[in-house]
C-alpha positions as CSV (number, residue, x, y, z in Angstrom):
1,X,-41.3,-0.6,-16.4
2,X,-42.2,-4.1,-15.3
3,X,-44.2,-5.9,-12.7
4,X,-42.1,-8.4,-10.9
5,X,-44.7,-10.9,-8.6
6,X,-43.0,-11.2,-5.2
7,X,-43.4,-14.6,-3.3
8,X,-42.6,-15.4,0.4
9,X,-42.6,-18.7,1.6
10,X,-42.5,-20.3,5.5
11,X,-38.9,-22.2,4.5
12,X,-40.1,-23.6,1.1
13,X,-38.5,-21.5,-1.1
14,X,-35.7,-23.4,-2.4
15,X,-38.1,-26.1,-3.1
16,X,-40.3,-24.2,-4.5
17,X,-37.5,-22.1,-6.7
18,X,-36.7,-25.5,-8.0
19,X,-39.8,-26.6,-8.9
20,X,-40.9,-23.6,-10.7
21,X,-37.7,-24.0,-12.9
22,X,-38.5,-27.2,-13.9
23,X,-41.5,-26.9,-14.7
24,X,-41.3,-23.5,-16.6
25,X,-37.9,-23.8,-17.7
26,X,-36.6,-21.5,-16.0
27,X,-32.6,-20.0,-15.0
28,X,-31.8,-18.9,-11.7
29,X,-30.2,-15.6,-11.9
30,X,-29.7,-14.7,-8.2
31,X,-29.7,-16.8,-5.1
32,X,-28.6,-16.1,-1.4
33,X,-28.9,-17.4,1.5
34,X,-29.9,-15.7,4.9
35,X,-26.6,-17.1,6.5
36,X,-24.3,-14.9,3.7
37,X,-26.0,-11.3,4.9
38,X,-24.5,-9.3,7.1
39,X,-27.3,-8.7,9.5
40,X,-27.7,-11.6,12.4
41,X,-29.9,-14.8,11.9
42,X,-30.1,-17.3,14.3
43,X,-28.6,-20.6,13.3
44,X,-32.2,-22.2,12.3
45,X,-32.3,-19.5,9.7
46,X,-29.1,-19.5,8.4
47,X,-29.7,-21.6,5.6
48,X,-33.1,-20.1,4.2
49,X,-33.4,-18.3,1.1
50,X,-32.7,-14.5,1.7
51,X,-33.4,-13.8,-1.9
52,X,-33.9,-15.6,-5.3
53,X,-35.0,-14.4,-8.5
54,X,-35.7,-17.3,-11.8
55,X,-36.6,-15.8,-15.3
56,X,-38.2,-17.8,-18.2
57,X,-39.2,-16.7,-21.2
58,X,-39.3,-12.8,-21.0
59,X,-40.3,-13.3,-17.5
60,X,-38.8,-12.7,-13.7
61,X,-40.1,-14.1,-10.3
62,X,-38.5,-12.6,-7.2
63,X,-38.8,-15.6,-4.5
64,X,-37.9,-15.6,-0.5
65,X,-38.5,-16.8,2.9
66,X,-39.8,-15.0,5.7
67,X,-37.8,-13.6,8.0
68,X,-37.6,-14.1,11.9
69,X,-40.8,-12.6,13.3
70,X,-42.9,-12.5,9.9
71,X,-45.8,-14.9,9.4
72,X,-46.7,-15.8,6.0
73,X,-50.1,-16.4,5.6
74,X,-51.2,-18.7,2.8
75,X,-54.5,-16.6,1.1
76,X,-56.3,-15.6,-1.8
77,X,-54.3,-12.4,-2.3
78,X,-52.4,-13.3,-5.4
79,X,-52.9,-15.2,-8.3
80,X,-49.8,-15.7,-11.3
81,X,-51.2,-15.5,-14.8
82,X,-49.9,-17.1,-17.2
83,X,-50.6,-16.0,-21.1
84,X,-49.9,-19.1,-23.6
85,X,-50.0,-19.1,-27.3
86,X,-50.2,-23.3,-27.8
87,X,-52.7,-25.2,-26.6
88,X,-50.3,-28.4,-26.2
89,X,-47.9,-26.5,-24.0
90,X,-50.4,-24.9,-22.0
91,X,-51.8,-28.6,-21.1
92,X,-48.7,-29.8,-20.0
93,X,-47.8,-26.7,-17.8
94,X,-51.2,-26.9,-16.3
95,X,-50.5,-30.7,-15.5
96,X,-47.2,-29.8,-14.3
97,X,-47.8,-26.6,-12.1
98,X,-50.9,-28.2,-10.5
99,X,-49.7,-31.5,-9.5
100,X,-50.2,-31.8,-5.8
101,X,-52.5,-29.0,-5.4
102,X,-56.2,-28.4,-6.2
103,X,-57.7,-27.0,-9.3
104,X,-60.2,-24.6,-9.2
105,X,-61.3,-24.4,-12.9
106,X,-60.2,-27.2,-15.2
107,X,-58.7,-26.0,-18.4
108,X,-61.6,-25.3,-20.7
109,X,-62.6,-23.4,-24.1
110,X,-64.5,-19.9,-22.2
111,X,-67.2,-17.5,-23.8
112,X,-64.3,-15.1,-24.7
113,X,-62.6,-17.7,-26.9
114,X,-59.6,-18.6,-24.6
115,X,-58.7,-21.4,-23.2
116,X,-58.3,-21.3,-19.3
117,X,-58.1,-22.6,-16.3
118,X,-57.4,-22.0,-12.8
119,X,-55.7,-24.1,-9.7
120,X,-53.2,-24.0,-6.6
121,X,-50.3,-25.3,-6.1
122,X,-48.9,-27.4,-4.1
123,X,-47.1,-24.3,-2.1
124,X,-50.5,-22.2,-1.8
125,X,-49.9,-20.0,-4.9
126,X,-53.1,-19.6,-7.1
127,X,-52.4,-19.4,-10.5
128,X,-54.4,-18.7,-14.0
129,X,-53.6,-20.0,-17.4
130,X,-55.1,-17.8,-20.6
131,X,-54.5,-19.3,-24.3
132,X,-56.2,-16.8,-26.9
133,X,-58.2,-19.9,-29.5
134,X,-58.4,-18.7,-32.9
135,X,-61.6,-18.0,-34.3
């Protein structure tokens, strides 16, 4: 069993599939577009993402946009958490993943011997970064 984060987007989602590729270095396994279903769209819709999903590392992240009718609301209801295991590359994903947003807790050695920090990105989605510092 695995846990597969979900996130919907209000017609950002091919940006944002994009962007999370790059910066995690990720492959696009599935992508469609609302316009190849078989139930009816109108025309403005056509070309959002019906569904996308982008692994990296041992990783997946299920992606779409709305559908006609559904509001997403941008919130504080989930949070990505990334575990890291170097220091170097968990500095340069923060920089990445955070540029254009606002960071919440700037990467910094913790009382539980970790390294960790917290922002959002750029689309609304909070994330947390967790590298384990040797004692």
């Amino acid at each position: 069993m695995k846990l597969i984060t979900y996130l919907h987007f209000d017609g950002q989602c091919e940006e944002a599939l994009n962007f999370y590729k790059d910066c995690l270095g990720g492959t696009v396994l599935q992508f469609s577009r609302m316009g190849e279903s078989p139930m009816p769209v109108p025309e403005t819709y056509k070309n959002k993402i019906m569904h996308a999903s982008l692994k990296f590392g041992d990783n997946k992240i299920y992606m779409s946009d709305t559908l006609v009718g559904y509001e997403t609301i941008t919130g504080n209801n989930i949070r990505l958490s990334l575990e890291l295991t170097q220091a170097k590359k968990m500095n340069h994903l923060f920089a990445r993943l955070s540029e254009g947003g606002k960071i919440i807790m700037p990467l910094q050695d913790t009382f539980w011997h970790a390294r960790f920090g917290q922002f959002i990105d750029k689309f609304g989605i909070q994330w947390m970064m967790n590298c384990e510092l040797k004692p």
